[in-house]
N, C-alpha and C positions, 0 to 999 in steps of 0.2 A: 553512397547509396541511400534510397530516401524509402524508408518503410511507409505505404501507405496504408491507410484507413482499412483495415478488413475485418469489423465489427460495425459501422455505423449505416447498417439495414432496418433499423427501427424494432428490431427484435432487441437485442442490447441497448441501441443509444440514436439519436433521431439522425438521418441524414442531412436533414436540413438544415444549415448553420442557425438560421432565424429559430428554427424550433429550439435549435438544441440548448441555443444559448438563452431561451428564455425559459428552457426548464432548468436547465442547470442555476442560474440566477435566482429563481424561484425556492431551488432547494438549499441553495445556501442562504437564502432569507428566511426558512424556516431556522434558523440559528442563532446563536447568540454573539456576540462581538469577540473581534481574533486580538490575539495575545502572543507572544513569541512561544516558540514551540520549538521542540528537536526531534521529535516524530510523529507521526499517526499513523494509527492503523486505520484503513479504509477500505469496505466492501467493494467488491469488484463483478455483481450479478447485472443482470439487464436493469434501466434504469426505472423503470417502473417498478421495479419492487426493492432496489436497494437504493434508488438515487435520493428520499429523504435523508436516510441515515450516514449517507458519502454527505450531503450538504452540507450537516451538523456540523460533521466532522471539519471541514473544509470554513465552514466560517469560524471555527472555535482557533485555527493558525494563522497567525503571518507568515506568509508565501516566502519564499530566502528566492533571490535571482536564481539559484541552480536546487534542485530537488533530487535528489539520489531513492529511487525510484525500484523498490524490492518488490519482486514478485514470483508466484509459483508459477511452474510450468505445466499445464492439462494436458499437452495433447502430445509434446514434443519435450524430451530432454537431450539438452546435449553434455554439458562438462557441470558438473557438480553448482558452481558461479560461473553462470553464462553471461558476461558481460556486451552488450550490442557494439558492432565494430563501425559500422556507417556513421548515415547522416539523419537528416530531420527525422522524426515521426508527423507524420500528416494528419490531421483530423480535421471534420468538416471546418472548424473555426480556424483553420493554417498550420503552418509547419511550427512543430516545437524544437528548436535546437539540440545539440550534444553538447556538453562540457567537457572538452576532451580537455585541460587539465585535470578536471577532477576524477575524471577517467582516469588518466596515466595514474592518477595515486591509488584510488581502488584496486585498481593490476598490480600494481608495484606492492604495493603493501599485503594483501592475501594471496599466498602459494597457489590458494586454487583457481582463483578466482582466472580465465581466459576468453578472448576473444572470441565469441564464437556464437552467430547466427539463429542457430538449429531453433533454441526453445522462444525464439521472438517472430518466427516466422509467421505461424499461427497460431496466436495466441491474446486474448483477450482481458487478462484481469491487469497487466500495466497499460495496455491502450485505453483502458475505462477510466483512470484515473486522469485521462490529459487534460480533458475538457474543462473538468474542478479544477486545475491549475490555469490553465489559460483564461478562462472567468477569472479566477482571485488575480493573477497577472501575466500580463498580455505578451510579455517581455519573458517568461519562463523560460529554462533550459534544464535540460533532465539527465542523467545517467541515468541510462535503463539497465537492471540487473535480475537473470531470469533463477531466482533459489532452488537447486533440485537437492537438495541433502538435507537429513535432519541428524549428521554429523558436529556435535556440538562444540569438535574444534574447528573445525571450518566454519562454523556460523560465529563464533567467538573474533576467531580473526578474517572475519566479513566484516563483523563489529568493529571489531580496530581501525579496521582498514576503513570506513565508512565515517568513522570520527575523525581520523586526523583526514581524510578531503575534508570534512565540515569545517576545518579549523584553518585548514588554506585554502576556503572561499574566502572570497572578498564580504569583507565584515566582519568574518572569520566564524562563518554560524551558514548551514545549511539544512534546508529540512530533511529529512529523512522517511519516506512513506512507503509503509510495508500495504502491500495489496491482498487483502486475504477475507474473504467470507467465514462465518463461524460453522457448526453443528451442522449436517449434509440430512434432509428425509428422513427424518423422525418426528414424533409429536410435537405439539408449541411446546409442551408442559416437560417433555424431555427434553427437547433442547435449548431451553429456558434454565433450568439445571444445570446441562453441562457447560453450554455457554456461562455462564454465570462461574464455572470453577477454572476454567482458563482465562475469563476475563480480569480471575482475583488476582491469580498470581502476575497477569501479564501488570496489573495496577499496582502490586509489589516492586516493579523492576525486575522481576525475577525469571529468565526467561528459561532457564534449568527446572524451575519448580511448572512454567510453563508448557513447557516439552513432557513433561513426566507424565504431568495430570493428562495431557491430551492421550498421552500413548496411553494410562492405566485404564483410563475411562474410557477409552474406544469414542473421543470426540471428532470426528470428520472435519477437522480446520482445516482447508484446503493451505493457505501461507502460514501456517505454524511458524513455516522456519525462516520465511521473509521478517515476520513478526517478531524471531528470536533476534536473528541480527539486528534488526534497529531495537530493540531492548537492551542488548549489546553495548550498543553503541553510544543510545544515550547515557546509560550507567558510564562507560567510560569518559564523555563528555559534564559528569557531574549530575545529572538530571534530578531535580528533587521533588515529583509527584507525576505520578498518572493519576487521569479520571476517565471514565468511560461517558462521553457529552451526548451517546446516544448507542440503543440497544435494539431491536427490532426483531423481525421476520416476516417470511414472503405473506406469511397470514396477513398481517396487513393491509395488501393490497389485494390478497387473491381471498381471503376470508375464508379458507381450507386450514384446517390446524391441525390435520390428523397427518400431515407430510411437508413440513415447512424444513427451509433454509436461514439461517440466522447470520444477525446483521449487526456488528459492531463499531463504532466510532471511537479508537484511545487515544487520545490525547498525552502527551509526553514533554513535560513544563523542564525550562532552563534552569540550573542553580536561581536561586530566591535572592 
């Protein structure tokens, strides 16, 4: 089964392959040089207001041939770890593969983690992410994984289960990209703040101290828990630094600060 395109209307991301790919090229040029990586975290808003801050992000990694691919579900939940059971995902620039070995370990390794459609049907924060993979490499293939828990045994052994396929890719290193936007319509100045207190802990490794702050403070991170697992996962992979390579909101582009969406880049470095 081949999941097509159902974001790329030019509200989210250009239709046009020629456009898309020369914005997308454009925004990973506002970046600095990629470096091996074991995650990022990466905004998932329409490209006009979040596609600088996805660039950053997106040129600060070296791409791994298979990308394990965490995201939140908006519209549609089905099993706790919705894992996609088909075939390519489509987007204007072509079809992006499935790794169905690194599938079968994902499955095999986390309890919760099943087969199952429902939260990829209609849903756009893992489809926003292809385009920045197929730019950085043409040859990409992805596990799509749809996070509906913020059960932090199940996101722990999401984590597990996401580290060891990274270690039976070939090379033995795969990247890891949670999809998640920060702070939801509130001020710049408010959600510059909260943003800023779950970007600390997420730059700790720490995706418990993560989770907490977002539930204390009432911060609207739509992939919290995409973001916990690949936190997860890198800490069990060794990982020894995050940096946040870019921080933003819709102000930016819309020049409204009294109801902005917040925009983060983390970056997530291999043992040294």
């Amino acid at each position: 089964m081949l999941r097509r395109a159902r974001f790329a209307d030019d509200m989210w991301y250009p239709s046009s392959p020629e456009r898309l790919r020369g914005d997308v090229e454009g925004y990973i040029a506002g970046g600095g040089g990629a470096a091996p990586a074991l995650g990022l975290i990466s905004p998932h808003a329409g490209y006009f207001y979040s596609g600088p801050v996805a660039g950053k992000g997106y040129a600060a990694v070296e791409v791994t041939p298979t990308v394990i691919v965490l995201a939140p579900p908006h519209r549609r939940a089905g099993a706790a770890v919705s894992v996609w059971s088909g075939g390519p995902w489509r987007t204007p620039l072509g079809e992006v593969g499935i790794d169905k070995e690194l599938r079968a370990v994902v499955l095999d390794r986390c309890d919760a983690a099943a087969l199952d459609d429902t939260a990829h049907s209609d849903e756009h924060s893992l489809e926003l992410q292809l385009p920045f993979l197929q730019v950085r490499r043409a040859d990409v293939r992805i596990v799509p994984v749809a996070v509906a828990t913020r059960d932090v045994t199940v996101l722990k052994s999401l984590g597990d289960a996401c580290a060891e396929a990274a270690r039976s890719a070939p090379g033995g290193s795969a990247l890891i990209v949670a999809s998640s936007d920060m702070n939801h319509f509130e001020s710049e100045s408010v959600t510059k703040r909260k943003d800023g207190l779950a970007l600390e802990r997420a730059c700790e490794l720490d995706p418990e101290g993560m989770l907490e702050v977002v539930e204390r403070e009432s911060i609207s991170m739509c992939g919290a828990a995409p973001a916990a697992a690949m936190l997860y996962a890198a800490r069990e992979l060794g990982a020894s630094e995050a940096e946040v390579v870019a921080h933003g909101s819709s102000a930016d582009a819309s020049g409204d600060t009294t109801r902005v969406v917040g925009y983060a880049a983390v970056v997530v470095r291999p043992p040294s």
